[in-house]
Residue, then its C-alpha position, 0 to 999 in steps of 0.5 A: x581253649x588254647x586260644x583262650x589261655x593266650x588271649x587271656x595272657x596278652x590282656x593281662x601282659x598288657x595290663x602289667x605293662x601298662x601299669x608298670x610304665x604308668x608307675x615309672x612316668x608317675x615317678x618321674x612326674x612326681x621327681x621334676x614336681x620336687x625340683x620345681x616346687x621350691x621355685x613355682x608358685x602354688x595354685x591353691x584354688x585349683x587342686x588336682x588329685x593324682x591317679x595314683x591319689x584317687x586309686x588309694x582314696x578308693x581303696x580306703x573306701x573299700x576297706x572302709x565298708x569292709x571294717x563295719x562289716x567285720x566291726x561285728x564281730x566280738x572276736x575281731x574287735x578283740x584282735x584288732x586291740x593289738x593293732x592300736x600301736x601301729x596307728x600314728x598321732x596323724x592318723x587317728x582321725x582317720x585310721x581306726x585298729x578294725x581297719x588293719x584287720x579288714x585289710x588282711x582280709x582285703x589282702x586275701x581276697x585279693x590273692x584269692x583273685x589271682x589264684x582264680x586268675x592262674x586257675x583260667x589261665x593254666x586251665x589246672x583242677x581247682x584246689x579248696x586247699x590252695x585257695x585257703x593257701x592264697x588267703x592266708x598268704x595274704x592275711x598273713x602278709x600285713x603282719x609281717x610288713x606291720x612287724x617289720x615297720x614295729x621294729x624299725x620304729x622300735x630302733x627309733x624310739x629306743x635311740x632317741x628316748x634318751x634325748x626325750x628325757x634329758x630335754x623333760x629333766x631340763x625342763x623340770x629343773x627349769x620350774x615347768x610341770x609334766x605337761x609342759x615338760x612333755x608339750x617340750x619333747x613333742x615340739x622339740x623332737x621329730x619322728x616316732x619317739x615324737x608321735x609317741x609324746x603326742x599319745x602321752x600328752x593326749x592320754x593325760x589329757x584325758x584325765x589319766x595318771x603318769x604311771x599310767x600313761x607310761x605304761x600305755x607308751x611300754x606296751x606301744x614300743x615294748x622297750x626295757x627303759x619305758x619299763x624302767x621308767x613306768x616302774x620308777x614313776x610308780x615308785x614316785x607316786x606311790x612313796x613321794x620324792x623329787x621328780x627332778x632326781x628321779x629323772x636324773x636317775x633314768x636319764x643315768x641309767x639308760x646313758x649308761x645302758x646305751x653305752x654299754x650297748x654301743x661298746x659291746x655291739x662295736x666288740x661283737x660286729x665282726x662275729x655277727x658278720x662271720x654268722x651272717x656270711x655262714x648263713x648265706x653262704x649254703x644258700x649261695x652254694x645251693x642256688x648256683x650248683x642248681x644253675x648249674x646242675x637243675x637236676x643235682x637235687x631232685x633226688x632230695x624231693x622224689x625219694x623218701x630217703x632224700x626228703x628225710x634227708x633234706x629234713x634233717x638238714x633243715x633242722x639241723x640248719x635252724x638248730x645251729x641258726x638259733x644256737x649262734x643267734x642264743x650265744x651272741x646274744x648279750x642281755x643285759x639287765 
């Protein structure tokens, strides 16, 4: 058996290795193809596709096959709704919301595998509870890489929205309709607050109201000035008036918004600084007395009283994380 578990880590050591060293002369075959591309002559005729490109096409495959099996599912149709604002305007051709879903369960499978993997290997006895503990790790784990992709678009499309909307008031005091004033934006602009613009056209192309339309762009970026903006259109609509002073109005409020925004993230930078520092800083401590000393805190996790202990330190941690977080927070209406 021993002999198994060391032939069993030298297969998968070189595999790791081999597959680290495939990754890094990836990289840098891909590094000396960008110098070189702008002086070389590209052979459109013949095409040749990567490792790497025909790894991920047979992955998308897979995932693929997977989401028409959980495309049965009526409750998993309705989850994978919220899922719809992670897609760009590129990808909707081949990227549905059903497929998110099945790549947390591909994920999941996939920790799964190792767990079974590092059951060979440590020759320990099975636990079910473990191995639902591996799959939720990795059905959770898209989520949190989703989440973490949603909020720096968010930054994104909130930063550049009120360029958006000084380029469509121009273009309404120039004479031009709410197509072509939004056709502007999304020609004119780059990045997520682009790709949000290409939604909004394509969704009035499709027959649907302004207000509508707006409120579709709220719920993708989930942003106070969208909001503002959707209430405003469907003020306009519903009482009448001039889009050009309505307009006007917005791109005020949020130039006003996002400068009070700057001052007081300029006034409370140095105490967002001190806070990050004393959050690190037990952790810091803890880290280098366990080098230290690896035996300083077993009395913490072996007796009861050291795990009540180490609980109440805990919640006590979090309570003054999230009391500090409350009193910088500034909101502003």
């Amino acid at each position: 058996m021993g002999f198994l578990i060391i032939v069993i880590s030298a297969i998968l050591s070189i595999i790791l290795i081999i597959t680290i060293s495939s990754i890094f002369k990836q990289m840098h075959i891909t590094e000396l193809q960008k110098r070189f591309d702008p002086y070389s002559l590209q052979n459109n005729a013949r095409y040749e596709i990567s490792f790497f490109d025909q790894v991920e096409i047979f992955l998308w495959k897979q995932i693929h096959k997977l989401s028409k099996i959980v495309n049965h599912s009526v409750v998993l149709k309705k989850q994978a709704e919220k899922y719809e604002r992670y897609i760009d305007y590129e990808e909707k051709e081949t990227k549905e919301s059903i497929d998110y879903i099945a790549i947390k369960f591909f994920l999941g499978f996939i920790f799964i595998a190792f767990y079974g993997i590092a059951f060979l290997v440590k020759s320990n006895s099975f636990h079910p509870i473990t191995c639902l503990l591996a799959f939720g790790i990795g059905y959770i784990l898209p989520d949190i890489f989703l989440n973490l992709k949603f909020r720096k678009k968010r930054e994104e499309v909130e930063e550049d929205l009120l360029k958006a909307i000084i380029i469509m008031n121009n273009s309404f005091k120039s004479g031009r309709s709410i197509m072509q004033a939004i056709d502007t934006v999304k020609i004119e602009l780059h990045g997520p607050i682009a790709d949000e613009f290409k939604k909004i056209y394509l969704d009035i192309t499709y027959g649907l109201s302004l207000e509508v339309v707006f409120n579709r762009f709220y719920e993708r970026v989930k942003l106070e000035d969208a909001k503002y903006i959707t209430s405003s259109l469907t003020l306009l609509n519903k009482t009448g008036g001039n889009i050009v002073s309505v307009f006007e109005s917005i791109e005020k409020s949020i130039f006003n918004k996002k400068k009070l925004k700057n001052e007081l993230k300029s006034l409370t930078a140095a105490s967002v600084f001190v806070f990050r520092v004393l959050v690190a800083l037990p952790f810091l401590f803890t880290f280098l007395i366990f080098i230290l000393n690896p035996t300083y805190f077993a009395p913490l996790f072996k007796t009861g009283l050291g795990i009540c202990f180490l609980l109440i330190i805990l919640s006590l941690f979090v309570l003054y994380v999230v009391t500090i977080k409350k009193v910088l927070k500034v909101k502003m209406e």
